[in-house]
C-alpha positions as CSV (number, residue, x, y, z in Angstrom):
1,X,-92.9,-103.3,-52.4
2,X,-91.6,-103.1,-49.2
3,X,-92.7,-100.4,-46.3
4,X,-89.8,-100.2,-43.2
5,X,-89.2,-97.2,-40.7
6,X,-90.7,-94.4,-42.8
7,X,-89.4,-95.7,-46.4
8,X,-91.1,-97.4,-49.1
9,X,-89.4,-99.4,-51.5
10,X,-91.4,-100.0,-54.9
11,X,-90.8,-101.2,-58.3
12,X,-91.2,-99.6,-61.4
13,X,-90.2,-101.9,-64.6
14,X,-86.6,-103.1,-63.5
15,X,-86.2,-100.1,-61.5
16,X,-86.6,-100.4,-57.3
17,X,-86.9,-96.6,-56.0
18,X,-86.6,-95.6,-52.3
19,X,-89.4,-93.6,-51.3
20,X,-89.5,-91.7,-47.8
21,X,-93.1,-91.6,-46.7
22,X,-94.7,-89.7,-43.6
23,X,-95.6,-91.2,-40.3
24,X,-99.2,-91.0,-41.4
25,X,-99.1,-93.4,-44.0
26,X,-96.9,-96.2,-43.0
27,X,-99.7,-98.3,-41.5
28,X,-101.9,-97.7,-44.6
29,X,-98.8,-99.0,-46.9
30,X,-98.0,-101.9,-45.3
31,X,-101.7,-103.2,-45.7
32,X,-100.9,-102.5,-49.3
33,X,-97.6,-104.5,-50.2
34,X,-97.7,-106.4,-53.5
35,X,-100.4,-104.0,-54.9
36,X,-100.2,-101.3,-57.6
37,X,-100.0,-98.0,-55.9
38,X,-99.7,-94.5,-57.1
39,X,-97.4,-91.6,-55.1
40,X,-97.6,-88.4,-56.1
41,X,-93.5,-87.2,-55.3
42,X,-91.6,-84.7,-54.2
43,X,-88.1,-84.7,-55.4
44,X,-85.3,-82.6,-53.3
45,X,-81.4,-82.7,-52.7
46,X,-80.6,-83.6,-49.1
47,X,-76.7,-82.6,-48.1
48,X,-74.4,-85.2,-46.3
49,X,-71.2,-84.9,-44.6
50,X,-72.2,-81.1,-43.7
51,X,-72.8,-80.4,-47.5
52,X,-69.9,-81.9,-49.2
53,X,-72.0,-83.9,-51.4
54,X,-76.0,-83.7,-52.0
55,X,-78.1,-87.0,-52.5
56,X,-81.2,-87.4,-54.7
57,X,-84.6,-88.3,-52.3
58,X,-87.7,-89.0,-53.2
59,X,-90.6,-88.6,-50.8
60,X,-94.3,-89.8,-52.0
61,X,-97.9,-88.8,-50.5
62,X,-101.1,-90.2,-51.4
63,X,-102.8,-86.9,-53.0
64,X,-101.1,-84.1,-54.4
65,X,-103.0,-81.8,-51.8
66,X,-100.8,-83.7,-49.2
67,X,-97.7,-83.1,-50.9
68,X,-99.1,-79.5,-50.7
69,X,-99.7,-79.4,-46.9
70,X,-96.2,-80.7,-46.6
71,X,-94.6,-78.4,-48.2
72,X,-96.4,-75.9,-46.3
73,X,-95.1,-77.5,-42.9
74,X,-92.2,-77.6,-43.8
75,X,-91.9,-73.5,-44.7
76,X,-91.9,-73.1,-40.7
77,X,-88.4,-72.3,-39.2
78,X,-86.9,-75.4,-37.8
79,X,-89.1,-78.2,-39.4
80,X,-87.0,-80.0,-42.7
81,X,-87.9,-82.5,-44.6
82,X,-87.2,-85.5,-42.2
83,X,-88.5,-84.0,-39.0
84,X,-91.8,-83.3,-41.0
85,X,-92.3,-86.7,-42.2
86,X,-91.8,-88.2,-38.5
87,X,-94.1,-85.4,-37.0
88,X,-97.1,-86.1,-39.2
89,X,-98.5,-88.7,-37.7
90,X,-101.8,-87.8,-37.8
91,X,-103.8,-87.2,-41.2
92,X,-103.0,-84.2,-42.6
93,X,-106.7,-82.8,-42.5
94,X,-106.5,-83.3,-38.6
95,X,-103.3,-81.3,-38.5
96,X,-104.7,-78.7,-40.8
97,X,-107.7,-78.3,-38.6
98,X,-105.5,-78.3,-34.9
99,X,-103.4,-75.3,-36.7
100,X,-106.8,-73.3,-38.0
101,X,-108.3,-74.2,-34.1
102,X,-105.1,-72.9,-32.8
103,X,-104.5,-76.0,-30.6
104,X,-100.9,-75.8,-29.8
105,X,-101.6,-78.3,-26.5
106,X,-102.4,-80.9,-29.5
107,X,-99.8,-80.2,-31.7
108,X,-97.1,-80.6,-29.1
109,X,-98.4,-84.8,-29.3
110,X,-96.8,-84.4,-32.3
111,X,-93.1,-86.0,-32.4
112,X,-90.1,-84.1,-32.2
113,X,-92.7,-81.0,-32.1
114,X,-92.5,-79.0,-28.9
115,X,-94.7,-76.2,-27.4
116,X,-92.3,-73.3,-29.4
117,X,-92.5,-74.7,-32.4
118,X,-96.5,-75.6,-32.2
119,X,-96.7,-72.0,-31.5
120,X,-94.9,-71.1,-34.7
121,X,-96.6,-73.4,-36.7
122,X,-99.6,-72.1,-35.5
123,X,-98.8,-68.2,-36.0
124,X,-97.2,-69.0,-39.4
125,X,-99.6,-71.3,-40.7
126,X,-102.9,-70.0,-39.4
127,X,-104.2,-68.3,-42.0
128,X,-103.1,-70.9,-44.5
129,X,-104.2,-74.5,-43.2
130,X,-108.0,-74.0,-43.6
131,X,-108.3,-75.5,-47.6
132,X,-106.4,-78.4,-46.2
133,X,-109.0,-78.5,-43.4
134,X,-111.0,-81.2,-45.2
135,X,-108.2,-83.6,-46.3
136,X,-109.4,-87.7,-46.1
137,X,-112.7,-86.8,-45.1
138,X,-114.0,-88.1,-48.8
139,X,-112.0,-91.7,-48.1
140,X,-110.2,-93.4,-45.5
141,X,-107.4,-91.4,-44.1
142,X,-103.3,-92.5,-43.7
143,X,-103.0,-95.2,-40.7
144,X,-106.9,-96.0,-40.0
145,X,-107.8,-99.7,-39.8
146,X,-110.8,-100.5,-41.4
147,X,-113.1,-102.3,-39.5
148,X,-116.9,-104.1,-40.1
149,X,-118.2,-103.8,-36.6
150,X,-120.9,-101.7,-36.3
151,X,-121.7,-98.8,-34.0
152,X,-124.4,-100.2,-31.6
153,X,-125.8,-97.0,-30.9
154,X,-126.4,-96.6,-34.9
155,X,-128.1,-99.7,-35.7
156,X,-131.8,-99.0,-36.9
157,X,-134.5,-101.1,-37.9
158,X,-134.6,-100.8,-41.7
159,X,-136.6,-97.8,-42.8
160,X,-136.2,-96.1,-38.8
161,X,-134.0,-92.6,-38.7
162,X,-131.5,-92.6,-36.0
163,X,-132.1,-89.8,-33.4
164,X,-129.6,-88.2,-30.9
165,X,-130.0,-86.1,-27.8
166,X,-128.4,-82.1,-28.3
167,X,-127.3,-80.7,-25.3
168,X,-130.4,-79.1,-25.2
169,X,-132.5,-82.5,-24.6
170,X,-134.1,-82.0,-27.5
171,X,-133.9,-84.9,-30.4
172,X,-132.5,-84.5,-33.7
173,X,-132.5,-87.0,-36.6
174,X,-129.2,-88.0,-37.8
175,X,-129.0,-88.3,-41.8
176,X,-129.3,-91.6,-43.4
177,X,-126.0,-91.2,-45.1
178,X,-124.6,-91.0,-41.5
179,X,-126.7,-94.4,-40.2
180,X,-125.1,-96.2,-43.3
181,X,-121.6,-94.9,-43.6
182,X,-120.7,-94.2,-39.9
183,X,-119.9,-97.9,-38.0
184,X,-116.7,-98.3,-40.0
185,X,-115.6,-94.7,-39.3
186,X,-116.4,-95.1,-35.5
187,X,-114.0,-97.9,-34.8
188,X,-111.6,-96.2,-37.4
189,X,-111.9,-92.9,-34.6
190,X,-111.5,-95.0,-32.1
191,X,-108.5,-96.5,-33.4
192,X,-106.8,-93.3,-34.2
193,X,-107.7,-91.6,-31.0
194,X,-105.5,-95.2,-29.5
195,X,-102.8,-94.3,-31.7
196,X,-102.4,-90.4,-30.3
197,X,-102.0,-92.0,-26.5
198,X,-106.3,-92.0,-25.2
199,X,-106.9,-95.5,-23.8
200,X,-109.5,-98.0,-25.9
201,X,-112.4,-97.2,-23.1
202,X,-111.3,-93.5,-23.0
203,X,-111.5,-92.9,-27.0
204,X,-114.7,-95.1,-27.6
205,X,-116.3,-92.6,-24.8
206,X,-115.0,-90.0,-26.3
207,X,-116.2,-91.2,-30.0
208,X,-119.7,-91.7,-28.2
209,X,-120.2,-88.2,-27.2
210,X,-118.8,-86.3,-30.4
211,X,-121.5,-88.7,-32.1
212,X,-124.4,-87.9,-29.5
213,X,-123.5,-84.2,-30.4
214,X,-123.1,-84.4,-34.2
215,X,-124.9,-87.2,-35.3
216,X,-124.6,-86.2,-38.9
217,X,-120.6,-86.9,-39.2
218,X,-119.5,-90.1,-41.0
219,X,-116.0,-89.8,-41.3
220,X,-113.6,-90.7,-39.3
221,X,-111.6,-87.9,-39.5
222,X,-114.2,-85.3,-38.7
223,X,-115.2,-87.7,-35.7
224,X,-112.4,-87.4,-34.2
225,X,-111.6,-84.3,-34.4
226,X,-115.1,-83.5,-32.5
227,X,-113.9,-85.5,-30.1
228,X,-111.1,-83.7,-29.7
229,X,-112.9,-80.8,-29.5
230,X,-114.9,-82.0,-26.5
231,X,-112.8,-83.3,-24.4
């Protein structure tokens, strides 16, 4: 298999398919060339030479609940096939939840998407995005790097619960699930926060707050998009 510019080439038998993938997932592909992989398609006619001929295209996500938030992009006036592809570049579940928050200063870091059409998206989609809300928080999502550093502020004698300050000054323990599962996913934030332009000392601060005020998240998804939220 071979990942370039937003296509995937893969074999199947004797049979080497051209698969457009979205901005998301490029970075995740490459990491996976020479390995058995499984896209869940979505077949469509493009037109060429102003629709004088149509060509077969194949574009493949990683879930079919992907494929489903991409073909609910893509109903919004002025976003095809193509520009959708380049324009999600962030997981999917982080654009689902900037179009339920209604942040159309966010959406506009999307490419090729400007303030008018974050503001359709947003009206159009609004009341449709939230079940796709939650998308890669169960695994690690399109374009993070995994990563075996550890979170310093996590790190707990054995047996010892983790405790952050609320805004309130008052502590809370953070779950064990979080202590365990959350120094991957805080570089991963980092890393993706990096990727949408914040500088590596901005994002880590900004990763150290949502954490100080939701001690309980250990995804990197859902990290980030606290972070975003607080900034």
């Amino acid at each position: 298999m071979r990942v370039d510019d937003g296509v995937a080439e893969i074999r199947a038998g004797d049979i080497v398919y051209e698969v457009m993938i979205p901005s998301a997932d490029e970075e995740r592909l490459r990491g996976q060339v020479g390995e058995t992989i499984e896209f869940h398609t979505l077949h469509y006619l493009e037109g060429q030479g102003q629709g004088s001929s149509y060509w077969p295209k194949l574009i493949g996500f990683r879930t079919s609940l992907d494929r489903e938030f991409f073909e609910l992009f893509t109903t919004v006036k002025g976003i095809g096939n193509r520009k959708a592809l380049r324009a999600l570049q962030m997981p999917f579940g982080m654009v689902a939840e900037l179009i339920v928050r209604r942040d159309v200063s966010m959406l506009t870091t999307l490419p090729e998407i400007g303030r008018r059409t974050a503001e359709a998206i947003v009206v159009e989609l609004k009341g449709k995005a939230e079940r796709f809300a939650s998308l890669g928080v169960d695994g690690p999502a399109p374009g993070q790097v995994q990563s075996q550093v550890q979170n310093p502020k996590l790190n707990t004698a054995p047996g010892a619960a983790a405790t952050s300050r609320s805004a309130g000054g008052a502590k809370r323990a953070a779950p064990q699930g979080a202590v365990r599962s959350a120094g991957s996913a805080f570089t991963d934030a980092i890393e993706i926060l990096v990727q949408l332009g914040e500088s590596k000392p901005s994002a880590r601060q900004l990763v150290e707050r949502a954490l100080d005020r939701e001690p309980e998240l250990v995804s990197a998804d859902a990290i980030v998009a606290a972070a975003l939220r607080g900034r």
